[in-house]
GUKELUM-350699 format. One record per residue (C-alpha): residue in three letters; residue number from 1; x, y, z. Coordinates in steps of 0.05 Angstrom, whole numbers, plus 32768, in hexadecimal, padded with zeros to 4 digits. Example, Ala and Ser with C-alpha at 12.3 -4.5 7.8 and 13.67 -1.06 7.14 Angstrom:
+--------+-----+------+------+------+
! residu ! num !   px !   py !   pz !
+--------+-----+------+------+------+
!    Ala !   1 ! 80F6 ! 7FA6 ! 809C !
!    Ser !   2 ! 8111 ! 7FEB ! 808F !
+--------+-----+------+------+------+
***
This chain:
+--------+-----+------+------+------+
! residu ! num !   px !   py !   pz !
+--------+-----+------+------+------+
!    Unk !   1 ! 8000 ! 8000 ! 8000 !
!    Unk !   2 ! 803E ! 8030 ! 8011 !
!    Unk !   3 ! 8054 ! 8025 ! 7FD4 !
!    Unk !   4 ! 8017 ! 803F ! 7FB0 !
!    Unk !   5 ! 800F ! 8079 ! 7FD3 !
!    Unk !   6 ! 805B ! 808B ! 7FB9 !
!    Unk !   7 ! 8051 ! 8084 ! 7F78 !
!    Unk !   8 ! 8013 ! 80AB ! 7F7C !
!    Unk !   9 ! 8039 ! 80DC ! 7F96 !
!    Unk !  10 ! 8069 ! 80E1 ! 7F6C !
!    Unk !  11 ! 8035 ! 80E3 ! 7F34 !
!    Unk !  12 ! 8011 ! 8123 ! 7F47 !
!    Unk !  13 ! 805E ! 8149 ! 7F50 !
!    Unk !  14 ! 806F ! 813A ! 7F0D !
!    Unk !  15 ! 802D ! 814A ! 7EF2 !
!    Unk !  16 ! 8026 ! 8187 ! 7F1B !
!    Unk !  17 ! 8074 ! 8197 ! 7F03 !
!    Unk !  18 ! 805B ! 818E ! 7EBD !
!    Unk !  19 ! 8018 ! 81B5 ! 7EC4 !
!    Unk !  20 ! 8046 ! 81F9 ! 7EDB !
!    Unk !  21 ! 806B ! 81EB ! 7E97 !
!    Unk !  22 ! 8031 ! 8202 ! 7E75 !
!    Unk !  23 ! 8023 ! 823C ! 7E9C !
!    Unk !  24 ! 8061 ! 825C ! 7E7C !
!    Unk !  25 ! 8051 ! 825D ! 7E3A !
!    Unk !  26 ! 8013 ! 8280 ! 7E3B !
!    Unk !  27 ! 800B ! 82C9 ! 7E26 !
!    Unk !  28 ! 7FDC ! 82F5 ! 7E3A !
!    Unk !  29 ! 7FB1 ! 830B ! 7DFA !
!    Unk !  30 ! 7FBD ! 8350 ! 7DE8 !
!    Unk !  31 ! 7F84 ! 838B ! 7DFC !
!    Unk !  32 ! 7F66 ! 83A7 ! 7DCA !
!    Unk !  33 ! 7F75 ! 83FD ! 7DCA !
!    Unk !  34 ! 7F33 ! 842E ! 7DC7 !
!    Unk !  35 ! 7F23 ! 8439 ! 7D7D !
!    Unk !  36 ! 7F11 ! 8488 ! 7D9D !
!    Unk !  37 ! 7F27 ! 84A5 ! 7DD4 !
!    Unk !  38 ! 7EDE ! 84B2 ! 7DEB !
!    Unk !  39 ! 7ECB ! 846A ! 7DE6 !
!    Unk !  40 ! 7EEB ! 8459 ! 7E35 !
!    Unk !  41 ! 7ECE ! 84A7 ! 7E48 !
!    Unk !  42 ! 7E86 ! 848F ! 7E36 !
!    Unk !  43 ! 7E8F ! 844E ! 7E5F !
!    Unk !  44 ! 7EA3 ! 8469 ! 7E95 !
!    Unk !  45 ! 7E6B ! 84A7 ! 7E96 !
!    Unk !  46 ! 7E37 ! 8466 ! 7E89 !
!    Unk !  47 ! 7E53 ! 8444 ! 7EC2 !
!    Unk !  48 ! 7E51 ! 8487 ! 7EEC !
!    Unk !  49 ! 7E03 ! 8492 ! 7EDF !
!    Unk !  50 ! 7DF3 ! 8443 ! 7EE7 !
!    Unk !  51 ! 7E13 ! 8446 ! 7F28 !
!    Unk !  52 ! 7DF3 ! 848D ! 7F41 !
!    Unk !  53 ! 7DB1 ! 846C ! 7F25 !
!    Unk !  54 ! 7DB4 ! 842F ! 7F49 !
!    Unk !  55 ! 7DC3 ! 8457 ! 7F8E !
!    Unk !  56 ! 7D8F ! 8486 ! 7F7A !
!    Unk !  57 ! 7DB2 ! 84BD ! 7F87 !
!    Unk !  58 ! 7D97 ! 84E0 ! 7F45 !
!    Unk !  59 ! 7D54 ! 84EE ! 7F5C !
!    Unk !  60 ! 7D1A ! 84E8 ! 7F2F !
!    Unk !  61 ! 7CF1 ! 8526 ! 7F23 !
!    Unk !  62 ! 7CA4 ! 851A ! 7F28 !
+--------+-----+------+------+------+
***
């Protein structure tokens, strides 16, 4: 039984030792760049008045 459990051991190191091999050759994928400069401006001023609304800070006028 000892002997089982060894080379189950020593299984999982070298597949864990094998599984950070991959990790190295990944590459992150590169961002794409705002076609305009007001494309990120609008997204954040969307997110700005999503947030206010959901607070309800803007009040409604009735």
């Amino acid at each position: 039984m000892k002997d089982k459990k060894e080379i189950a051991a020593i299984g999982a190191v070298l597949a864990l030792l094998q599984s950070e091999e991959t990790y190295e050759q990944y590459k992150e994928p590169v961002r794409g760049i705002p076609s305009q400069p007001y494309t990120a401006y609008g997204r954040q001023l969307t997110m700005q008045y999503r947030d206010l609304t959901q607070r309800r800070v803007i009040k409604r006028s009735r």
